[in-house]
N, C-alpha and C positions, 0 to 999 in steps of 0.2 A: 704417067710414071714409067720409066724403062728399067732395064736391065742387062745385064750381060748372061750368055749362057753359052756354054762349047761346040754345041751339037743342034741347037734349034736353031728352023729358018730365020731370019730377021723379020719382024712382021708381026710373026707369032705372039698369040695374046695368053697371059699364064695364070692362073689366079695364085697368088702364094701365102699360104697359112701356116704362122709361124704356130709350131706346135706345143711351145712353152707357156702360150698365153690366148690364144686361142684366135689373135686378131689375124686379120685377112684383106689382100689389096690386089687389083689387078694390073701386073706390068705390062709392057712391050718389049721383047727381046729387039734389040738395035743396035747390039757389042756383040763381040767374043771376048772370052773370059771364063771365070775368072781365073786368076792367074799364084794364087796361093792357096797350097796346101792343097787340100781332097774337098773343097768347098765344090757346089753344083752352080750356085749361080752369086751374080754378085749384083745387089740394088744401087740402084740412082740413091740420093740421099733424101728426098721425100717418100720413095716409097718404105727405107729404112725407117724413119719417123713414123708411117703409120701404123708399121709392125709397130710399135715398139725398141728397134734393133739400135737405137742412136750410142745408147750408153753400151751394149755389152758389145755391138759389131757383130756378133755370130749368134745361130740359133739353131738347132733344129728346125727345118720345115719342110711342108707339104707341097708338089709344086703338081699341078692341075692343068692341063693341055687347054683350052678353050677353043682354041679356032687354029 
């Protein structure tokens, strides 16, 4: 699963914990972005599915450096 993020290397592995429901997944930063509003990062559409994020699109979350 990937990601976009503004400022991490490409590569970069993240774990991100959506903090409204408690689930957690780990992306690959491989974009830049994201490009609306004050958002920090913007998922691939499977890793959105396994937050939970498909129906609302936005969430509060955690985002975890890993490597």
């Amino acid at each position: 699963m990937t990601a976009a993020h503004r400022t991490l290397p490409f590569g970069t592995k993240v774990k991100v914990t959506n903090l409204w429901n408690g689930r957690t997944t780990v992306v690959r930063i491989n974009d830049r972005g994201p490009f609306h509003g004050n958002r920090v990062i913007d998922l691939a559409h499977g890793a959105a599915h396994s937050l939970g994020l498909t129906a609302s699109g936005i969430a509060q979350v955690r985002l975890d450096v890993l490597q």
